[in-house]
C-alpha positions as CSV (number, residue, x, y, z in Angstrom):
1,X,0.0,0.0,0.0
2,X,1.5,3.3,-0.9
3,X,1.6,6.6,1.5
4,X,-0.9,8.9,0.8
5,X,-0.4,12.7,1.2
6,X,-0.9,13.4,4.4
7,X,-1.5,9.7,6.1
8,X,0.5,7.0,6.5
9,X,0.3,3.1,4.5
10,X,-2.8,5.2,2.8
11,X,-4.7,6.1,5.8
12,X,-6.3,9.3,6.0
13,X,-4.7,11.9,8.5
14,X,-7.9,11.3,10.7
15,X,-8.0,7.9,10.5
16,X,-4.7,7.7,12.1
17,X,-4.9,10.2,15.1
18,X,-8.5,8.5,15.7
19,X,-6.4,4.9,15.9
20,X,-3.7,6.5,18.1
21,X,-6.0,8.9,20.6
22,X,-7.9,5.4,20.9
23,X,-4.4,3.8,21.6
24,X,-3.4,6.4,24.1
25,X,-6.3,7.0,25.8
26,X,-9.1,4.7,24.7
27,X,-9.7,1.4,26.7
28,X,-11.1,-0.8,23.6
29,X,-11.0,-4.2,24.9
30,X,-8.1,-3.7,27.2
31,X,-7.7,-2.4,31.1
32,X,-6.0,0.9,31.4
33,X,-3.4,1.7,34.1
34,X,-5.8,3.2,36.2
35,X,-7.9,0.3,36.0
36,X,-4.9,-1.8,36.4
37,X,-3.9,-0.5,39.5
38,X,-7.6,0.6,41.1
39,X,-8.3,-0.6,44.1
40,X,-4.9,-2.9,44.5
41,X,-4.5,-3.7,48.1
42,X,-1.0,-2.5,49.1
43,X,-0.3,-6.0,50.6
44,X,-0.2,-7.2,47.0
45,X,1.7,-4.4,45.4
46,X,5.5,-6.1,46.0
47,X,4.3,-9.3,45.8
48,X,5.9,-12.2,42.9
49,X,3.4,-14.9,42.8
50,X,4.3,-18.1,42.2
51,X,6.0,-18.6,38.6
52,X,5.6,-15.1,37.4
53,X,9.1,-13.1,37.7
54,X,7.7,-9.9,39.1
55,X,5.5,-8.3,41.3
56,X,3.1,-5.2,40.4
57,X,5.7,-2.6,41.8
58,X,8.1,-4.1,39.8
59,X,6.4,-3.8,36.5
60,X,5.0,-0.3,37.4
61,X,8.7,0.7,38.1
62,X,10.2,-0.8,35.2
63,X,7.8,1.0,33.0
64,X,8.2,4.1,34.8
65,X,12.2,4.0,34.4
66,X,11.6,2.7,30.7
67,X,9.3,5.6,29.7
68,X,12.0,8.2,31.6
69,X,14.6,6.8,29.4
70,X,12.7,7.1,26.2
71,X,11.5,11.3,27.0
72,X,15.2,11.7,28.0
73,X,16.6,10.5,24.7
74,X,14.1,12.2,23.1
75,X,14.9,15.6,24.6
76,X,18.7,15.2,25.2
77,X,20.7,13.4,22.5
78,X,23.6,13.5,25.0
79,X,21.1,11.1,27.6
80,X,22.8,8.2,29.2
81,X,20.4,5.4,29.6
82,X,20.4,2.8,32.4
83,X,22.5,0.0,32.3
84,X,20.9,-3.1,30.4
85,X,18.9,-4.7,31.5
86,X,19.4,-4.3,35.2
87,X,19.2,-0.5,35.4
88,X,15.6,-0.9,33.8
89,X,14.3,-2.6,37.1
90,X,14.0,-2.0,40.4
91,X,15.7,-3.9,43.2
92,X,13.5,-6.3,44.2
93,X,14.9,-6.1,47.9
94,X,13.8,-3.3,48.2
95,X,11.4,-2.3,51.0
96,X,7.8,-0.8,49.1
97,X,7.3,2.1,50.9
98,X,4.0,3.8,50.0
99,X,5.9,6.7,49.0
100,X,7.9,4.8,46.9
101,X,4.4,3.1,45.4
102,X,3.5,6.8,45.0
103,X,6.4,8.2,43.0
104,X,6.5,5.0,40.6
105,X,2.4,5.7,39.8
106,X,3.1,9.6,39.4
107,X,6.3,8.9,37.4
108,X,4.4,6.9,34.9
109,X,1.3,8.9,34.4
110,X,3.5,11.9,34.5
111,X,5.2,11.4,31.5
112,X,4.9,10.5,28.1
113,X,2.8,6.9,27.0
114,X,4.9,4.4,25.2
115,X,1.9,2.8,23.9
116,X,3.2,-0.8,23.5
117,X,5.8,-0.8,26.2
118,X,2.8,0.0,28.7
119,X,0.4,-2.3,26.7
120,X,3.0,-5.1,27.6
121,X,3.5,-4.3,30.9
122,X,-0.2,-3.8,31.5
123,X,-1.3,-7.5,30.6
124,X,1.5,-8.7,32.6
125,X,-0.3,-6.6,35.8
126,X,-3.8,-8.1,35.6
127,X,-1.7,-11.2,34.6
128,X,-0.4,-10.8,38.4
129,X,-3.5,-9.3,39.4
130,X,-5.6,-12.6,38.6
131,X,-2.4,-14.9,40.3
132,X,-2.7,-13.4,43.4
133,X,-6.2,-13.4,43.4
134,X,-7.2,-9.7,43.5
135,X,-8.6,-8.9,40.3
């Protein structure tokens, strides 16, 4: 299919910023983050259920730090990104403090959506969610 002025793979310009506003802040079949994380008791927040590799903080950080990384190479070619792929997670010894469950939330919905990165992340949380028994 070839580009047509204005849209791309021959989609119309409003064809495609319908598609991504519905991608960015539509729900469509899929939960949101604030349905991901409403109503999560706090108990459950840092917990890894059994054979799944993370807990919700985990993934909420890890996305958090991922979309950080992403605005900061956008805005400063001269970024440094974490180190691979440790410095994309959080330390899972880590005590969860509620401020720390705080600042991971804001940092995400703070900054700019990367749309698949989140989608990802977002099935892996109701994934977790449905594990542990809590969604």
């Amino acid at each position: 299919m070839s580009q047509s002025a204005g849209g791309a793979a021959g989609f119309s310009d409003a064809t495609v910023r319908r598609a991504l506003r519905e991608l960015l802040v539509g729900r469509s079949s899929h939960a949101d983050f604030a349905s991901a994380i409403r109503d999560l008791p706090a108990s459950a927040r840092a917990v890894r259920p059994s054979g799944h590799p993370h807990s919700i903080w985990e993934l909420v950080e890890h996305m958090s730090i991922g979309q950080r990384d992403l605005v900061d190479y956008t805005v400063d070619r001269d970024a440094v990104s974490p180190k691979w792929p440790e410095g994309y997670w959080p330390d899972p010894k880590t005590e969860l403090s509620e401020e720390r469950w705080n600042a991971s939330v804001a940092g995400l919905e703070q900054g700019l959506l990367a749309a698949d990165h989140l989608a990802y992340h977002l099935g892996q949380i109701v994934t977790v969610r449905k594990a542990l028994g809590v969604w």
